[in-house]
Biotite code that builds the C-alpha atoms (Angstrom):
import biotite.structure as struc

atoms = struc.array([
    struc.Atom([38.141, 81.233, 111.549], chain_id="A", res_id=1, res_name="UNK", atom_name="CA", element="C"),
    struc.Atom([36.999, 79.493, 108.327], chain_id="A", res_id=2, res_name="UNK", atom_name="CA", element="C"),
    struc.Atom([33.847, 79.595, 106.277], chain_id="A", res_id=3, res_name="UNK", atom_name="CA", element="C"),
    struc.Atom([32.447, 76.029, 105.001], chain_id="A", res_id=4, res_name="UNK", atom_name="CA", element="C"),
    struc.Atom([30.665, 76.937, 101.911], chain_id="A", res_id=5, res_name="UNK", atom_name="CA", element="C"),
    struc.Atom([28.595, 75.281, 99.631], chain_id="A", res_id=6, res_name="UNK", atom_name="CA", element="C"),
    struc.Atom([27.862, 76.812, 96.479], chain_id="A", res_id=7, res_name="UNK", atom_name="CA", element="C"),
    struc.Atom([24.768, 74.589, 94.554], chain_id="A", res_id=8, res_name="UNK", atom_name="CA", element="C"),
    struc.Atom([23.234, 74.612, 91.390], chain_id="A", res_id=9, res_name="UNK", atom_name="CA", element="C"),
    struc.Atom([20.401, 73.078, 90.183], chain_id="A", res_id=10, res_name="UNK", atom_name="CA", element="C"),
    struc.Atom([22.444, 72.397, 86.935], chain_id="A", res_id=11, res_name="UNK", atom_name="CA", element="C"),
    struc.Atom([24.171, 69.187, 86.881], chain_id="A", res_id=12, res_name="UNK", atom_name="CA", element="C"),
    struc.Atom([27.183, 70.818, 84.749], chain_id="A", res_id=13, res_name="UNK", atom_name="CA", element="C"),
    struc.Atom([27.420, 74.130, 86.375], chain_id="A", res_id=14, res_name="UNK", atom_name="CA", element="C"),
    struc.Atom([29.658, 73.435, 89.625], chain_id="A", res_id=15, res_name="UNK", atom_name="CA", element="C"),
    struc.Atom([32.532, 72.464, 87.464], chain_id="A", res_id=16, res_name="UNK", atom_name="CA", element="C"),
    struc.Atom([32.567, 75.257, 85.261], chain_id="A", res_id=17, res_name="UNK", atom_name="CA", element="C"),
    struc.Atom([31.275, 77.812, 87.884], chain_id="A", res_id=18, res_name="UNK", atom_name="CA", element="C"),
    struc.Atom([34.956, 76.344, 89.854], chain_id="A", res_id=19, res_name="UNK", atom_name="CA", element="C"),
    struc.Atom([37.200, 76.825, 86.666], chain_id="A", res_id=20, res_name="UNK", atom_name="CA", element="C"),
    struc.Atom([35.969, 80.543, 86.305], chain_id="A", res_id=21, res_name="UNK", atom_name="CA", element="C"),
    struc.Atom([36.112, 81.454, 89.772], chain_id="A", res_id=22, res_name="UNK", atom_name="CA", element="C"),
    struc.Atom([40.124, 80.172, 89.518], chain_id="A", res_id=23, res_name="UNK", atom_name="CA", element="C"),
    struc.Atom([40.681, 82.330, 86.560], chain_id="A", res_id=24, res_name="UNK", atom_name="CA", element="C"),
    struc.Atom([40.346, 85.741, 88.547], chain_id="A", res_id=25, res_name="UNK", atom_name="CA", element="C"),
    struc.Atom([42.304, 87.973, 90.417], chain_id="A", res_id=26, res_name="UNK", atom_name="CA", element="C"),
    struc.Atom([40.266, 87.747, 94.033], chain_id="A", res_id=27, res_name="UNK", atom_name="CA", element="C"),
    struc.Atom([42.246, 88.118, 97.180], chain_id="A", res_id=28, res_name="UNK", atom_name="CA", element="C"),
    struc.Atom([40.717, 84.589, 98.294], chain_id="A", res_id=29, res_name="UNK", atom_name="CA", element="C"),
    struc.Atom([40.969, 82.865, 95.208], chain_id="A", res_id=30, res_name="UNK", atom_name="CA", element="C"),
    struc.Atom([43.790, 80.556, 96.019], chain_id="A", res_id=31, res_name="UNK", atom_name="CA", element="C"),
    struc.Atom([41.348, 78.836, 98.455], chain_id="A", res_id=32, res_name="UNK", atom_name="CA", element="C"),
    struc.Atom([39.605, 77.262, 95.803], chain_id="A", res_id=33, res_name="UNK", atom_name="CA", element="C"),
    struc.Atom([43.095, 75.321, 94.932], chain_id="A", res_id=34, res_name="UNK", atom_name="CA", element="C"),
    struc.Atom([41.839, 73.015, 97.578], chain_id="A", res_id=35, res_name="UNK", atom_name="CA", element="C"),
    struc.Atom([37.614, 73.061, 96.508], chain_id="A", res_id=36, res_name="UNK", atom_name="CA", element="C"),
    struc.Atom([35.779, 70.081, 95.513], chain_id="A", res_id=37, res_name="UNK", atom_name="CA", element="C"),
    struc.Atom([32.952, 69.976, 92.533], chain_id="A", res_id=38, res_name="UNK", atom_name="CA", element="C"),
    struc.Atom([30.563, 67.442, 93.395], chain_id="A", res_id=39, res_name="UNK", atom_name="CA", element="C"),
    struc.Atom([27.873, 66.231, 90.444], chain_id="A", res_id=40, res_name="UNK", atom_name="CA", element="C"),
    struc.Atom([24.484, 64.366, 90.676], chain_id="A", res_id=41, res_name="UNK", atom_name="CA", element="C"),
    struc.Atom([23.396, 62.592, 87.629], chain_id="A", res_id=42, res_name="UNK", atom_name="CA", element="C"),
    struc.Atom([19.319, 61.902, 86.685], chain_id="A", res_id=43, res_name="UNK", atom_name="CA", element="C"),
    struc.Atom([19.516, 59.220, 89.176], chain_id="A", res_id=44, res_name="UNK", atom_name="CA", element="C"),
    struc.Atom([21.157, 60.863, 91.947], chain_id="A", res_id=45, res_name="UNK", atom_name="CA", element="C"),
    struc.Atom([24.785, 59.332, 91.686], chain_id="A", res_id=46, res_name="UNK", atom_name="CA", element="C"),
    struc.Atom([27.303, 61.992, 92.667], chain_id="A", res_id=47, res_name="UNK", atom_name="CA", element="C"),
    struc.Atom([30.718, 62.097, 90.640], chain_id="A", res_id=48, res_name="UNK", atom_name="CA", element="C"),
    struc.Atom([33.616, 64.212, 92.767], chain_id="A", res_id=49, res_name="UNK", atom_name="CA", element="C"),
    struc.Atom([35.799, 66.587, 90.810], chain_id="A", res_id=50, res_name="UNK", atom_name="CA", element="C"),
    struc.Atom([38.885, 66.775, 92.811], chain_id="A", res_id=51, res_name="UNK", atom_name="CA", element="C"),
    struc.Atom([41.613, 69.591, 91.957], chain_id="A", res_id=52, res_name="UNK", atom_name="CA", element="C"),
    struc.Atom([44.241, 68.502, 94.639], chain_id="A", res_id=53, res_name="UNK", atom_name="CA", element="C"),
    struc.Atom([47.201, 65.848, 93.833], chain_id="A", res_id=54, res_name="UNK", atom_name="CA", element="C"),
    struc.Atom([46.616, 62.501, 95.377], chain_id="A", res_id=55, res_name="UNK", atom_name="CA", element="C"),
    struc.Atom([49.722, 61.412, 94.649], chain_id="A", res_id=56, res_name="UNK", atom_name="CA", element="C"),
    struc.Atom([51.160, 63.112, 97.749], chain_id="A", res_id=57, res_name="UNK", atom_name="CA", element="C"),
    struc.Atom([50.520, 64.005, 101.201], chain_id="A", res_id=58, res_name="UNK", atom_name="CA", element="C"),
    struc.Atom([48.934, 67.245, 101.150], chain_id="A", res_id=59, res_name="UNK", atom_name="CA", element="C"),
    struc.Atom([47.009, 66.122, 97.959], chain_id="A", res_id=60, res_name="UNK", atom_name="CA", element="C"),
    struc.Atom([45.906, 62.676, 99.524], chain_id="A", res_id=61, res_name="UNK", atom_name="CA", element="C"),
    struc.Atom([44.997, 64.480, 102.944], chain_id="A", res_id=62, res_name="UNK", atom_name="CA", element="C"),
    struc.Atom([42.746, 67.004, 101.238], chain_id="A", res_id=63, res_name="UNK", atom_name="CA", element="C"),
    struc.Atom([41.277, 64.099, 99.434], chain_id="A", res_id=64, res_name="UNK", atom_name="CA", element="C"),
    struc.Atom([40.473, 62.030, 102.333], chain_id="A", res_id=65, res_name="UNK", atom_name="CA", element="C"),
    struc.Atom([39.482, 65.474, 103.889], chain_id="A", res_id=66, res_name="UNK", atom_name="CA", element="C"),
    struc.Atom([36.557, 65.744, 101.265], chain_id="A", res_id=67, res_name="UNK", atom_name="CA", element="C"),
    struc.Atom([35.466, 61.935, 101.290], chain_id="A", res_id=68, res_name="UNK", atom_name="CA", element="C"),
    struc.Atom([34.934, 62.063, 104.657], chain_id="A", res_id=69, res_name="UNK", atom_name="CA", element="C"),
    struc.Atom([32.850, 65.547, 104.750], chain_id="A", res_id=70, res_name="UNK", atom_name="CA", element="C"),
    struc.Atom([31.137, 64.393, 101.436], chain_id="A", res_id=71, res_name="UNK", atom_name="CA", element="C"),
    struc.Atom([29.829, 60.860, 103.178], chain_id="A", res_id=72, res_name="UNK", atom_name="CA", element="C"),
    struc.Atom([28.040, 62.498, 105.602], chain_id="A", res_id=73, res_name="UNK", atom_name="CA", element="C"),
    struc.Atom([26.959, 66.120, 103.582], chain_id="A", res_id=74, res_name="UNK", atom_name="CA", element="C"),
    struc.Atom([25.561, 63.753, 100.863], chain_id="A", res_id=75, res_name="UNK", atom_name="CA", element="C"),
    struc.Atom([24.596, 60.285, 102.531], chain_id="A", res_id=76, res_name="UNK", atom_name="CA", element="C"),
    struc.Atom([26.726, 58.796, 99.616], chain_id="A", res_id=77, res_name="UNK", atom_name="CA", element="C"),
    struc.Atom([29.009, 55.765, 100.753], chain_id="A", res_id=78, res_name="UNK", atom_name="CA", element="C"),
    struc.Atom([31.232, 55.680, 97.626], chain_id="A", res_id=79, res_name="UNK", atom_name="CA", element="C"),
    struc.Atom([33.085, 58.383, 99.057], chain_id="A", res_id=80, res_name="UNK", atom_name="CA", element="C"),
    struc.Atom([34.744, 56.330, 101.397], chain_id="A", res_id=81, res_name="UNK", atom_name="CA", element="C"),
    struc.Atom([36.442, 54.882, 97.785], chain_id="A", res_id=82, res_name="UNK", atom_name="CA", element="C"),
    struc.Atom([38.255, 58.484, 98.007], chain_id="A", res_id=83, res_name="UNK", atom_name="CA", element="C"),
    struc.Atom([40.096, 57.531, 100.888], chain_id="A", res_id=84, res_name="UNK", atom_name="CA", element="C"),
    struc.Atom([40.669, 54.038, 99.768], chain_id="A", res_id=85, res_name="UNK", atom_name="CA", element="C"),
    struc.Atom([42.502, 55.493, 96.469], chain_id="A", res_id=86, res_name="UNK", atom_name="CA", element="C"),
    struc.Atom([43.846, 57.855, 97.898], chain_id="A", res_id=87, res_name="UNK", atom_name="CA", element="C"),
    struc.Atom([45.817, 55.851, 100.432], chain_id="A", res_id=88, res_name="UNK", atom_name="CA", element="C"),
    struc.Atom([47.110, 53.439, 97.701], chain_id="A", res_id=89, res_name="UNK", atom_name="CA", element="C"),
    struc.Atom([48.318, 56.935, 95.320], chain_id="A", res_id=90, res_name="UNK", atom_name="CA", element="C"),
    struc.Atom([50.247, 58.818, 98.432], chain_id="A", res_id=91, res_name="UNK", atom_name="CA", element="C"),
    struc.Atom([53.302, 57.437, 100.136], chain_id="A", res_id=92, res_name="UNK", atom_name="CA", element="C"),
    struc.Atom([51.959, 57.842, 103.866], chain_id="A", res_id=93, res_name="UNK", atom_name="CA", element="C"),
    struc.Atom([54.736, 58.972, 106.431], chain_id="A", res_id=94, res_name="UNK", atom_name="CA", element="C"),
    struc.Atom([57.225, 56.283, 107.363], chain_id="A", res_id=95, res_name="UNK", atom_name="CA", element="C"),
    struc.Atom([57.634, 54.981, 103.578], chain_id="A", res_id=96, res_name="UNK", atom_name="CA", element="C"),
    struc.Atom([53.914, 52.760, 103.577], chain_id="A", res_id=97, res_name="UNK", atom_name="CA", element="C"),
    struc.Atom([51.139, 53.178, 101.546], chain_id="A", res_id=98, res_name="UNK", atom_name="CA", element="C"),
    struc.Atom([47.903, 53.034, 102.587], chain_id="A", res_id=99, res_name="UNK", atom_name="CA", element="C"),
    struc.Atom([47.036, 50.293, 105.617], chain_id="A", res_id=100, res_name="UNK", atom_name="CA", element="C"),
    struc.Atom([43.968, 49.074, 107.180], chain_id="A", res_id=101, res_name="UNK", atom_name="CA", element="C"),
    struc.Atom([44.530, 51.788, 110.105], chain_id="A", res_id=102, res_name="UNK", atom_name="CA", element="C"),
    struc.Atom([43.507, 53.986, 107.446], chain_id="A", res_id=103, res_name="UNK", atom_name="CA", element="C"),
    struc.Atom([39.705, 52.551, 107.446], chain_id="A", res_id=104, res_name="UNK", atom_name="CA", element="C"),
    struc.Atom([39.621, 53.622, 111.219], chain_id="A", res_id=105, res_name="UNK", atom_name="CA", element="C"),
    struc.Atom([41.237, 57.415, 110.604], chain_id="A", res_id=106, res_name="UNK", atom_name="CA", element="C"),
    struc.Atom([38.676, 57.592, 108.368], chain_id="A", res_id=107, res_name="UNK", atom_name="CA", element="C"),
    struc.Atom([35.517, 57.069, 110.258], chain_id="A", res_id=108, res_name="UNK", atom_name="CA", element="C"),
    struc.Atom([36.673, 59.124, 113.001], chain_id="A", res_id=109, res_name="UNK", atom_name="CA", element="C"),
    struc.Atom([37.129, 62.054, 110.749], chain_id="A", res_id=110, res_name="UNK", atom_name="CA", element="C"),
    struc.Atom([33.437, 61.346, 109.216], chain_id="A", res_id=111, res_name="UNK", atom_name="CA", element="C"),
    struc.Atom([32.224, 60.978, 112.650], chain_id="A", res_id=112, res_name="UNK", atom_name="CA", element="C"),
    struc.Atom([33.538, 64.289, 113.906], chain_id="A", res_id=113, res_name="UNK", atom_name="CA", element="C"),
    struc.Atom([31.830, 66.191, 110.663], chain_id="A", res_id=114, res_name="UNK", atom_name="CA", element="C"),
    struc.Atom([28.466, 64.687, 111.524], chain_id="A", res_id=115, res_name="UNK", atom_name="CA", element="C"),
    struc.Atom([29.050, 65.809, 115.631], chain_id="A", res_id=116, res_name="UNK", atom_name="CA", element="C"),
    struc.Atom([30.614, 69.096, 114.120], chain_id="A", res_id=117, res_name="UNK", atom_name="CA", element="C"),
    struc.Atom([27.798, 70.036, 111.795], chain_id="A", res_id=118, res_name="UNK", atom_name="CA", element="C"),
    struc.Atom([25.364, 69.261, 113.793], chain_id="A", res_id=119, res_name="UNK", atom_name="CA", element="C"),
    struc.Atom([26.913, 71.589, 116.928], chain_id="A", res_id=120, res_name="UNK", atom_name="CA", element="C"),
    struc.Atom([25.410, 75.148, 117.711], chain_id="A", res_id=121, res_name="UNK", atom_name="CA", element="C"),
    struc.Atom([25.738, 77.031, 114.708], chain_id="A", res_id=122, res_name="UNK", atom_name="CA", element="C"),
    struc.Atom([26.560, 74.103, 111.461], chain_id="A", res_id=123, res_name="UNK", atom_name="CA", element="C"),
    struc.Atom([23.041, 72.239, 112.137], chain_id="A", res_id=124, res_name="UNK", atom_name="CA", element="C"),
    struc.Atom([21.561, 74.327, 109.687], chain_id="A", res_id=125, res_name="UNK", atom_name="CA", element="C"),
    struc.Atom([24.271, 74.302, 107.185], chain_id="A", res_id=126, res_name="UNK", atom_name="CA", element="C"),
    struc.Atom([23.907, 69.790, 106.618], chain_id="A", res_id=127, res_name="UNK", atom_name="CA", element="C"),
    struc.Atom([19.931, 70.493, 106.478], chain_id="A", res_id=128, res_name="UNK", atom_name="CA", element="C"),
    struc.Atom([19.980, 73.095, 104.093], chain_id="A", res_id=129, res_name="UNK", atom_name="CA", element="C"),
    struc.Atom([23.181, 71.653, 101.833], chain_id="A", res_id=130, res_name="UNK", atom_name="CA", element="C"),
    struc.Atom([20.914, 68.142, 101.646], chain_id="A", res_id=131, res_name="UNK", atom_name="CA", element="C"),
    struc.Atom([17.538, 69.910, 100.829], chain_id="A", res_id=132, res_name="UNK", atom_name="CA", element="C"),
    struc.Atom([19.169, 71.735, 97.882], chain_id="A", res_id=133, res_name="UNK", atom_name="CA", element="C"),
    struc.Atom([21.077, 68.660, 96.687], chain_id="A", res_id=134, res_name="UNK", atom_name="CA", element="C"),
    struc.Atom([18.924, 66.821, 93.463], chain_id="A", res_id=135, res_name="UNK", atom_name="CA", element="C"),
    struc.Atom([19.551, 64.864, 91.091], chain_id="A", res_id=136, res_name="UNK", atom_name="CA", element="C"),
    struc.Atom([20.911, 67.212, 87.666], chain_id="A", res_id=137, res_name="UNK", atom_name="CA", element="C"),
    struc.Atom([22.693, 69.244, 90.087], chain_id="A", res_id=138, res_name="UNK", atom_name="CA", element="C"),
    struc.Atom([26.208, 70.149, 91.072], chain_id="A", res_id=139, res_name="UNK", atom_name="CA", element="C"),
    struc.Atom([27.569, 72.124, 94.083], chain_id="A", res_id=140, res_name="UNK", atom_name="CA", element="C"),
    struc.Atom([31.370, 73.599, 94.889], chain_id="A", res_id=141, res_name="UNK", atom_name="CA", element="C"),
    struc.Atom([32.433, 72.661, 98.309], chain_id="A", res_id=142, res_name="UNK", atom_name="CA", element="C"),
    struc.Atom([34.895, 74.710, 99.644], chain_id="A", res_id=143, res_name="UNK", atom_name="CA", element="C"),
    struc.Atom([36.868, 76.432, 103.043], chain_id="A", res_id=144, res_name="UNK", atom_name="CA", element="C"),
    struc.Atom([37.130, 80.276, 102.606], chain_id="A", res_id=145, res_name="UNK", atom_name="CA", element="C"),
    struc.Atom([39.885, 81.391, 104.641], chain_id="A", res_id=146, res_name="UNK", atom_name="CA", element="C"),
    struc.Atom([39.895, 84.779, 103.874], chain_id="A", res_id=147, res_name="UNK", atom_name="CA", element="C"),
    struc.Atom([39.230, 87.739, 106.317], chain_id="A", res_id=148, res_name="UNK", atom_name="CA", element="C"),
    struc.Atom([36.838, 89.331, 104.851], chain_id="A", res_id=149, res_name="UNK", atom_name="CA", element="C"),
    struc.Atom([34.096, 86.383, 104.139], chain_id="A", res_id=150, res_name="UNK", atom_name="CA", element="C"),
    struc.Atom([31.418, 88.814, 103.882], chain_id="A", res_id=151, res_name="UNK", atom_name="CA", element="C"),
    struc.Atom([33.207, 90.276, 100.184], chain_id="A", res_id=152, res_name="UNK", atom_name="CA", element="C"),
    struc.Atom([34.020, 87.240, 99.134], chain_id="A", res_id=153, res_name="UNK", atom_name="CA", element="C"),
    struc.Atom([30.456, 86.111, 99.673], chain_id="A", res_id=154, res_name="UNK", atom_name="CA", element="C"),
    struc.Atom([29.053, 88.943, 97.778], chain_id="A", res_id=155, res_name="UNK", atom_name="CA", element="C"),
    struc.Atom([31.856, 88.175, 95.237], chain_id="A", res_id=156, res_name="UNK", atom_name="CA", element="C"),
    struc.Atom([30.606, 84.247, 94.682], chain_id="A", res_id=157, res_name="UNK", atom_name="CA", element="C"),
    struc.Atom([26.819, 84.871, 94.646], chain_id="A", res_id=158, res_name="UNK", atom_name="CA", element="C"),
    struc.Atom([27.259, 87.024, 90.923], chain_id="A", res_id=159, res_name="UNK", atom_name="CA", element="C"),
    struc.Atom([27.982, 83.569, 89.339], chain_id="A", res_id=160, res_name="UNK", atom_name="CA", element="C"),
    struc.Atom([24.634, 81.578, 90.054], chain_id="A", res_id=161, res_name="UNK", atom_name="CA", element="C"),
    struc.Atom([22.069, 79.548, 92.155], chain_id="A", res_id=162, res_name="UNK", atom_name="CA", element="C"),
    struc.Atom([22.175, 79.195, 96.361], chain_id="A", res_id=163, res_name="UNK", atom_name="CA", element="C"),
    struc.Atom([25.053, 79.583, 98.506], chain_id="A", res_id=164, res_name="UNK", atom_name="CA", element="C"),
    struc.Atom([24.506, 77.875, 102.140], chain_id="A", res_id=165, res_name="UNK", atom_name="CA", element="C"),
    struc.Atom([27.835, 78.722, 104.635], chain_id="A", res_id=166, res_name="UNK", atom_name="CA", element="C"),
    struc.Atom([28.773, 78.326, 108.193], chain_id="A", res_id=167, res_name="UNK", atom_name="CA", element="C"),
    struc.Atom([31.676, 79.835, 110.031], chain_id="A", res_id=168, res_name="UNK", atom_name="CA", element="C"),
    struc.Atom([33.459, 77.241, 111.731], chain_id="A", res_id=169, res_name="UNK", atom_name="CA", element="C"),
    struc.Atom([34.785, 78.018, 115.217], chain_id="A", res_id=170, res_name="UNK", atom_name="CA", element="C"),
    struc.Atom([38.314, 78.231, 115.883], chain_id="A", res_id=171, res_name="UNK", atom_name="CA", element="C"),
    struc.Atom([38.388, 74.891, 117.672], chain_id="A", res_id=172, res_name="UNK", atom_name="CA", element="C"),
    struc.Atom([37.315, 73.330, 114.559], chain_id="A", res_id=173, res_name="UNK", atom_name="CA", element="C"),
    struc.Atom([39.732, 75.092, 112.201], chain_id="A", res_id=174, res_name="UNK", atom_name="CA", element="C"),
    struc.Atom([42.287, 73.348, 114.689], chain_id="A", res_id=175, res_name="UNK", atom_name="CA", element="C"),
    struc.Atom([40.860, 70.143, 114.015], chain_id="A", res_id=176, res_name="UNK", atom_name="CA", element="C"),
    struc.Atom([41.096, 70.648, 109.973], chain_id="A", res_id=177, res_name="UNK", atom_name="CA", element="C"),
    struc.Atom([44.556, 71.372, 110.365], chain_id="A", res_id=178, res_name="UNK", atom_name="CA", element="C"),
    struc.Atom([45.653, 68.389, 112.282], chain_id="A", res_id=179, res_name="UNK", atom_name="CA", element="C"),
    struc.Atom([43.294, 66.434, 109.421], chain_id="A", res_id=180, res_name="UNK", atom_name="CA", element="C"),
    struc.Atom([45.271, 67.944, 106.861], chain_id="A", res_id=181, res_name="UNK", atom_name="CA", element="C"),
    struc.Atom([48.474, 67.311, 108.704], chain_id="A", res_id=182, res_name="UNK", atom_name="CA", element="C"),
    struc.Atom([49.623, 71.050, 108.881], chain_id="A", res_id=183, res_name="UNK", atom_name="CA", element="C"),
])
């Protein structure tokens, strides 16, 4: 089973650079950040997305469309769905085609299963508490832990800052991610 984590800060510039150092060590889980997503809230509330994966192939593109998806409905922001729409244009999709219009529909099913997932037994908490701590001139790391021992890697995360909010997602929707992905 997975942890979804979200690591916030009430400073707008901290996610990024909180993301960069965690990368730099020598953690046993640290090569599950390859995959994490930065997300940024201006004065006014606009979020930016720092993505860390190549869109200009599958695994890359998947992960992107992965995070635009979960993002649209963790942060009520519509642009996101643009992260899907760029994505499918960068990534040669299987069978030799870019993006198509089926890609639209893939799309909303995936957002609709995060809103039914985190709002099942368990992950209600986790969308609540993520969109309470979310203001404007903040940042947040969103990211899948994957290691065994969560509870150290937990401890290891909360000596660089502000609020971390997790869930541990059931192995029924760790199967789910995986077909997302494509793996």
């Amino acid at each position: 089973m997975s942890e979804l984590i979200a690591f916030v800060f009430r400073d707008q510039f901290r996610a990024p650079e909180v993301l960069n150092e965690l990368r730099r060590r020598e953690f046993v889980w640290v090569r599950d950040l390859d995959e994490a997503v930065a997300v940024t809230m201006n004065e006014s509330g606009k979020a930016r997305v720092h993505l860390t994966v190549d869109p200009s192939n599958y695994r890359g593109a998947s992960w992107a469309k992965l995070w635009g998806s979960f993002l649209s409905v963790m942060l009520f922001q519509p642009m996101t769905e643009v992260i899907v729409e760029a994505t499918s244009r960068l990534a040669l999709l299987p069978g030799g085609n870019f993006g198509t219009t089926n890609e639209s529909v893939i799309w909303s099913n995936e957002s609709e299963w995060w809103r039914k997932s985190l709002a099942s037994s368990g992950n209600g908490n986790f969308n609540r508490d993520v969109g309470a701590l979310m203001a404007p001139n903040g940042s947040a790391i969103f990211m899948f832990l994957r290691t065994q021992n969560a509870a150290a890697a937990l401890k290891q995360l909360s000596n660089y800052g502000d609020t971390l909010v997790h869930t541990t997602l059931s192995s029924e929707q760790d199967e789910k991610l995986l077909e997302m992905l494509g793996a």
